[in-house]
C-alpha positions in Angstrom: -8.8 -7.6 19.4 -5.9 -4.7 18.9 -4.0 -3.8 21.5 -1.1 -0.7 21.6 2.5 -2.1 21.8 4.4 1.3 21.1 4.3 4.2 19.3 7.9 4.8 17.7 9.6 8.3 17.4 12.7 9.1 14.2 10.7 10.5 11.4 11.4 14.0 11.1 8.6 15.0 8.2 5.1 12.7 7.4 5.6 8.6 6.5 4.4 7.7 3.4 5.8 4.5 2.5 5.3 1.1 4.8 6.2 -2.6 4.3 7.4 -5.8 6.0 10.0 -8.1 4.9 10.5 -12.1 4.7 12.4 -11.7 8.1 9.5 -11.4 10.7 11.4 -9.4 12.5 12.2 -6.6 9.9 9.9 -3.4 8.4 10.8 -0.5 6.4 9.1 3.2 6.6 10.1 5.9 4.4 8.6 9.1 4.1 9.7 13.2 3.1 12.9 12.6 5.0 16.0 12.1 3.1 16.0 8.3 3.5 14.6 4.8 4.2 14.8 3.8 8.0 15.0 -0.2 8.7 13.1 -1.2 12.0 13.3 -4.0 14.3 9.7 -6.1 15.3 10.9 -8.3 18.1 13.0 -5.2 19.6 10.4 -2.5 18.6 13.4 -0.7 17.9 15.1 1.5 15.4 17.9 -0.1 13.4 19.7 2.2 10.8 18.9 4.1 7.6 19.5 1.7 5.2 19.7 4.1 2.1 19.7 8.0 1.6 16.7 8.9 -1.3 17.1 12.4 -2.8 13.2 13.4 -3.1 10.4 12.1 -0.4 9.4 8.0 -0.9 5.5 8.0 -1.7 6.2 3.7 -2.2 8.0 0.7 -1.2 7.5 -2.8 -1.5 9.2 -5.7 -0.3 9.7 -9.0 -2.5 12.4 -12.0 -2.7 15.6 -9.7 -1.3 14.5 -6.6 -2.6 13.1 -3.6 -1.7 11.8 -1.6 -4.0 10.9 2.4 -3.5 9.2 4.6 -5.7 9.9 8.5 -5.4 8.3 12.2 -5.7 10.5 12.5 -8.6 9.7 9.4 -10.3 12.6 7.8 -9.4 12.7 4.3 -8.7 14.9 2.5 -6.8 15.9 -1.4 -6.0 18.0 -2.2 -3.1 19.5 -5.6 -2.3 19.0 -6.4 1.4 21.4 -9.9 1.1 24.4 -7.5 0.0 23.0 -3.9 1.3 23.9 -2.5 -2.2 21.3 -0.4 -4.4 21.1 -2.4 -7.7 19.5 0.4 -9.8 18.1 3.8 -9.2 16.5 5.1 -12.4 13.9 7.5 -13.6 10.8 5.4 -13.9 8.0 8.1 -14.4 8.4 12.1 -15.1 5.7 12.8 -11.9 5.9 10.8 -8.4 5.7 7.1 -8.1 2.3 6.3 -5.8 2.5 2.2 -6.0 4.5 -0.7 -6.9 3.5 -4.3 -7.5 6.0 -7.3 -7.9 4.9 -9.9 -10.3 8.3 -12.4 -9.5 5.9 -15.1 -11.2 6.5 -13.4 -14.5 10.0 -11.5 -14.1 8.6 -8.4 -13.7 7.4 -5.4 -11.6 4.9 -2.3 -12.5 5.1 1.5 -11.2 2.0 3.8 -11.6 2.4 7.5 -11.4 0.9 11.2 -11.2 1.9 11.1 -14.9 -1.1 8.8 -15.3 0.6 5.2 -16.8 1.5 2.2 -15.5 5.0 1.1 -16.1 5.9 -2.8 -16.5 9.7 -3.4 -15.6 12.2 -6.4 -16.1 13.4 -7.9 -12.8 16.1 -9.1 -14.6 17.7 -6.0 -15.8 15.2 -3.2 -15.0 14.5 -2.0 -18.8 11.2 -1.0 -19.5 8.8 -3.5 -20.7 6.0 -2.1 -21.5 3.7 1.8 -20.7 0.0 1.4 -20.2 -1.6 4.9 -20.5 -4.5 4.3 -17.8 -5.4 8.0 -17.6 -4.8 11.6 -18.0 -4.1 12.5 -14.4 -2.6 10.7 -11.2 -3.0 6.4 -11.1 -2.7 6.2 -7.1 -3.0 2.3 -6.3 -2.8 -1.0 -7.8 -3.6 -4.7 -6.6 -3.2 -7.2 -8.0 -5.6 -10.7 -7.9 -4.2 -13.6 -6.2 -4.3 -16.3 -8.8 -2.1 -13.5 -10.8 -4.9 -13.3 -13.5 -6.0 -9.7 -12.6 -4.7 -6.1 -12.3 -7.4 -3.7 -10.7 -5.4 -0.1 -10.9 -7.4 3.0 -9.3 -7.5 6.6 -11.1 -8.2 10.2 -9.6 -11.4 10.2 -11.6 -12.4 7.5 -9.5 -12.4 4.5 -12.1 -11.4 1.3 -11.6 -9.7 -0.3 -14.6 -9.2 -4.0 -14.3 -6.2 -5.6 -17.0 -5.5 -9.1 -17.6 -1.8 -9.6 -15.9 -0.8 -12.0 -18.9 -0.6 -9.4 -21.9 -1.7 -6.4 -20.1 -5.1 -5.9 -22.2 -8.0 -4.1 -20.7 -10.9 -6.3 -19.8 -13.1 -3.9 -18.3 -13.3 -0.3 -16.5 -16.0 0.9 -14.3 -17.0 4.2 -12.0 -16.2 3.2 -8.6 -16.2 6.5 -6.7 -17.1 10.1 -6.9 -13.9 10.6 -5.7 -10.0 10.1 -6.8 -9.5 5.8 -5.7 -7.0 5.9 -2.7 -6.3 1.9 -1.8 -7.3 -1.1 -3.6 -6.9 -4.6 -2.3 -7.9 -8.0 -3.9 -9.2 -10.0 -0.9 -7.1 -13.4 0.2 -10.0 -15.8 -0.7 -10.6 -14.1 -4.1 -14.1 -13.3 -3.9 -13.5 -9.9 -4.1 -11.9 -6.5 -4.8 -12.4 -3.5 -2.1 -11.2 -0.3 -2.9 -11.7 3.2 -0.6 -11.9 6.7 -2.1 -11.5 10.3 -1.3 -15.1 10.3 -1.1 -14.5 8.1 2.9 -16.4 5.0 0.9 -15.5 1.5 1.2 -16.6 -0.5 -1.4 -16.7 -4.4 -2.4 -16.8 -5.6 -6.1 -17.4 -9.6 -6.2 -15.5 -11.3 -8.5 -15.3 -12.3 -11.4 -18.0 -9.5 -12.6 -16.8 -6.8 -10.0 -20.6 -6.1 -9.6 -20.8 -3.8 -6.2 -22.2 -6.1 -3.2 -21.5 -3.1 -0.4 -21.5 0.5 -0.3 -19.9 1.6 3.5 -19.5 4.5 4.5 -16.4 3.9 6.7 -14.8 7.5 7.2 -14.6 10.7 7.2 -11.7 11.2 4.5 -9.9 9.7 2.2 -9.1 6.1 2.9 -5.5 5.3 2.4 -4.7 1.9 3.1 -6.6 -1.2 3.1 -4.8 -4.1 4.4 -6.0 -8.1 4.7 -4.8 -10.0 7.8 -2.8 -13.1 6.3 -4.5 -15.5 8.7 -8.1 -14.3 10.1 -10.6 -12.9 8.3 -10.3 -9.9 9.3 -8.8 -6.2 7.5 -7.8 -3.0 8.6 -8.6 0.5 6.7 -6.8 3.5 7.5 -7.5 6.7 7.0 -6.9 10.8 6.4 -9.7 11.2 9.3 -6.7 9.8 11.5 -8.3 6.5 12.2 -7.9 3.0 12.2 -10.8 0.3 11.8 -11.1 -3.3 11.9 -13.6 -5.2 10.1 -14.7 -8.3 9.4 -13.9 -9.7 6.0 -17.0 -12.2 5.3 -19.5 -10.0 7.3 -17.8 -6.5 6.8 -18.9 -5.7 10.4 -16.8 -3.1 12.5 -15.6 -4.6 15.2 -12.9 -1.7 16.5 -11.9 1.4 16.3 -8.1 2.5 17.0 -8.7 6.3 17.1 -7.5 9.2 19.8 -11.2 10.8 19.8 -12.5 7.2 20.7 -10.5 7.0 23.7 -7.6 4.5 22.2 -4.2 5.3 21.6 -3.9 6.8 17.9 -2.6 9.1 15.0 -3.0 12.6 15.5 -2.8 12.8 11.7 -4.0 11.2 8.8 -2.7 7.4 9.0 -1.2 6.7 5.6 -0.2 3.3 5.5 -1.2 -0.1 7.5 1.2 -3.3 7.4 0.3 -6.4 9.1 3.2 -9.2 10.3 3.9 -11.9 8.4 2.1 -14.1 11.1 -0.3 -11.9 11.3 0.5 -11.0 15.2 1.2 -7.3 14.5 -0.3 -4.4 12.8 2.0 -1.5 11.8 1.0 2.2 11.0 2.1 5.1 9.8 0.9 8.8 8.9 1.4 12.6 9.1 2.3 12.5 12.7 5.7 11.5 11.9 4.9 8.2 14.2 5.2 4.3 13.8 2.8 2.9 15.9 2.8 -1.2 16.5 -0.6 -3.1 17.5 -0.9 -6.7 18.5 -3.8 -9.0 18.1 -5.0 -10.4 21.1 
């Protein structure tokens, strides 16, 4: 199903921050070094460091011909890859920046934060929109539905808080976890919303009630990254136990397990963020180790 391509050296401190671009051959990591490091697919290659940061990148996102990156000390930048000039770098939230989300549909994108809000931003100039107060500690992960009606956003006291994306009003909240809610991810076919926790669970909410229709327990630690292949029904979890699994998205099966103690190549830390290609050919992972490791479906 997965096969190891290459494991990729350069990172000096743990990767945080993962995405692809609109050019299949390009991906961005960025972690607690002092910048953001542009990668080649096809060459499996280092390219440059497309832009110094001045604290550690805990987010990034790709959209149009922007890159967006969100920092430890709430900074937010946007970078233009078309003219390789930063277009703004400005102090979004007072604590670290843990997610973005591009809404282009609407002109704008949203930052949540330590501080416990979620920022709404103009792409058109950057000024702040509008502050949601979600909670009073750290708002980890957001996703967001994919008929852009929906905005499920995860707190450390392991609620899920679902907001209409039109006006930003909060439809309904619920106790998902025990545990702070690491990775949220609205499912291609929109049946469903998964989300992972601190607590090692992987949940599914159906949609449009988000009523729970499975409980797995699919690690050992917190799950960090959930991430739908764009073609198959498959998706990928990764995780603080240093794992990567591969399930099935209409059965939620386990059909592999990319993990050093099962006898695969792996992370020897926790694996922090998972990417897949554009085509859906590749899987990309990062984590503590320092590492960028590239899988291929086969």
């Amino acid at each position: 199903m997965l096969r190891h391509v290459i494991t990729l050296p350069g990172h000096q401190n743990p990767v945080y921050a993962l995405t692809t671009s609109a050019d299949q051959d390009v991906f961005f990591t960025a972690g607690n070094d002092k910048g953001i490091v542009e990668w080649s697919l096809n060459q499996k290659a280092f390219v440059k460091v497309l832009m110094p940061v001045k604290s550690s990148v805990y987010s990034m996102v790709f959209d149009g011909q922007l890159l967006f990156s969100g920092e430890r000390s709430g900074t937010v930048n946007v970078f233009d890859l078309a003219t390789s000039q930063l277009l703004s770098s400005f102090q979004a939230h007072e604590k670290p920046v843990f997610d973005i989300k591009v809404v282009a549909e609407k002109n704008e994108f949203l930052t949540s934060s330590e501080d416990g809000t979620v920022a709404i931003w103009s792409l058109k100039d950057y000024s702040l929109l509008y502050r949601i107060n979600i909670a009073k500690e750290t708002v980890r992960t957001m996703s967001i539905s994919n008929n852009l009606k929906e905005l499920a956003v995860g707190t450390k006291a392991g609620i899920i808080c679902i907001y209409d994306l039109e006006d930003y009003a909060l439809l309904s909240q619920f106790q998902a976890h025990d545990l702070p809610v690491t990775s949220l991810q609205y499912s291609p076919d929109g049946r469903s919303l998964l989300s992972g926790g601190r607590d090692a669970q992987l949940k599914a909410w159906s949609l449009p009630e988000y009523t729970q229709t499975q409980h797995i327990p699919a690690h050992l630690y917190s799950i960090y990254s959930i991430a739908f292949h764009p073609v198959l029904p498959y998706f990928a979890t990764g995780s603080q136990d240093k794992s990567i699994k591969i399930w099935g998205a209409e059965n939620y099966k386990l059909y592999k397990i990319l993990s050093i103690e099962k006898g695969t190549e792996g992370h020897t830390h926790s694996v922090n963020k998972l990417s897949w290609s554009a085509d859906g050919r590749y899987l990309l992972s990062t984590g503590d180790d320092k590492l960028v490791m590239i899988w291929e479906m086969i």
